[in-house]
Residue, then its C-alpha position, 0 to 999 in steps of 0.5 A: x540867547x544872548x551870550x558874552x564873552x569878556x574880554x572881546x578879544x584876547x592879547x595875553x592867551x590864545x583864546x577867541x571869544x567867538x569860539x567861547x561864545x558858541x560853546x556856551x551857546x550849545x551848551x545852554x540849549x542842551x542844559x535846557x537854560x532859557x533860550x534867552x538868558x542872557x550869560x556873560x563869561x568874564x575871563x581874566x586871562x592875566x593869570x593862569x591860575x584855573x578857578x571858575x565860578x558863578x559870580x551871579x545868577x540874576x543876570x548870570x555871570x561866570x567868571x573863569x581865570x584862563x587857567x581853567x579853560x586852558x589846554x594843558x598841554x599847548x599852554x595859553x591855547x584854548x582847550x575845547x574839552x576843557x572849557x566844556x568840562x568848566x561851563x558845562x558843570x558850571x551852566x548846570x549848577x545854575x540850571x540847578x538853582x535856577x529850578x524851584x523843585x531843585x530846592x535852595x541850596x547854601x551860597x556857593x561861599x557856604x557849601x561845605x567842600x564835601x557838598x560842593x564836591x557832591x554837587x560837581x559830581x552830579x553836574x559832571x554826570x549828567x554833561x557826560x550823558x549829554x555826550x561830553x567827554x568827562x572824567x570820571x575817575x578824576x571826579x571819583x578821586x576827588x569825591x573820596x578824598x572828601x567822603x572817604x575811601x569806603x564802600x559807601x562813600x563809592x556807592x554815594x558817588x554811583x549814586x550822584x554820577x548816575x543820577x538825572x534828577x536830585x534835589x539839593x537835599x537828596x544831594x546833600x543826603x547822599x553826600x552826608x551818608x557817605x561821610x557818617x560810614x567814616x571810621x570815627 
């Protein structure tokens, strides 16, 4: 499984590709990626800002400012969970779009906030079954202030964090339930 880490070699944070490198590598063989996709983690480690993305799935790139991978608590020190946390939820969703019985889901730009917060949900359930340390009452916070704070917008969160094998339309089903029990 050929995986790269961009840059080779770190001069502004703490971080060492090898290490990076082998955390994508467990975590593609316990997504069940391909044993040979070939994956490049480009890290722009000029900004501590902390988005992460999928750029490409053909080849698959993901690209992370150091931010998102790094330890708060020991700034500019690469943290294990975290990084984890990132491109784990991150490998799944390409898991997700690279599965013909997952459907086609809109381009990451096209996802509502409501949809992409959903689809997180469902991603960062399945890497805590996987053993991963997760967060799962930050994830419920953010999945309420998307859907509400309702009864149903809890129990389409119950729905998504538990779930082991939805389709793009089921997510967007269970997502858009718990927006229609809004108070209008």
């Amino acid at each position: 499984m050929p995986v790269e880490v961009r840059p080779d070699t770190f001069s502004m944070v703490f971080f060492d590709a090898a290490e990076v490198q082998g955390i994508v590598e467990k975590l593609v063989a316990e997504i069940g990626l391909p044993a040979d996709l070939s994956v490049t983690i480009d890290i722009d480690e000029t900004t501590p800002m902390g988005r992460a993305r999928v750029a490409s799935i053909d080849p698959v790139v993901i690209t992370a400012e150091s931010g998102a991978l790094e330890d708060v608590k020991a700034p500019r020190k690469l943290s294990v969970d975290g990084t984890i946390d990132v491109l784990g939820k991150l490998l799944l969703s390409v898991r997700d779009r690279t599965d013909p019985d997952f459907g086609e889901p809109p381009a990451e730009d096209d996802l509502s906030l409501q949809e992409s917060v959903a689809w997180e949900v469902y991603c960062v359930g399945r890497l805590g079954r996987l053993g991963h340390p997760v967060q799962r009452q930050r994830r419920l916070y953010q999945f309420r202030n998307r859907h509400g704070f309702t009864d149903a917008a809890d129990t389409a969160f119950d729905q998504l964090w538990s779930a082991d094998q939805l389709t793009w339309a089921a997510i967007s089903k269970i997502s858009q339930t718990a927006l229609a029990a809004l108070p209008a």
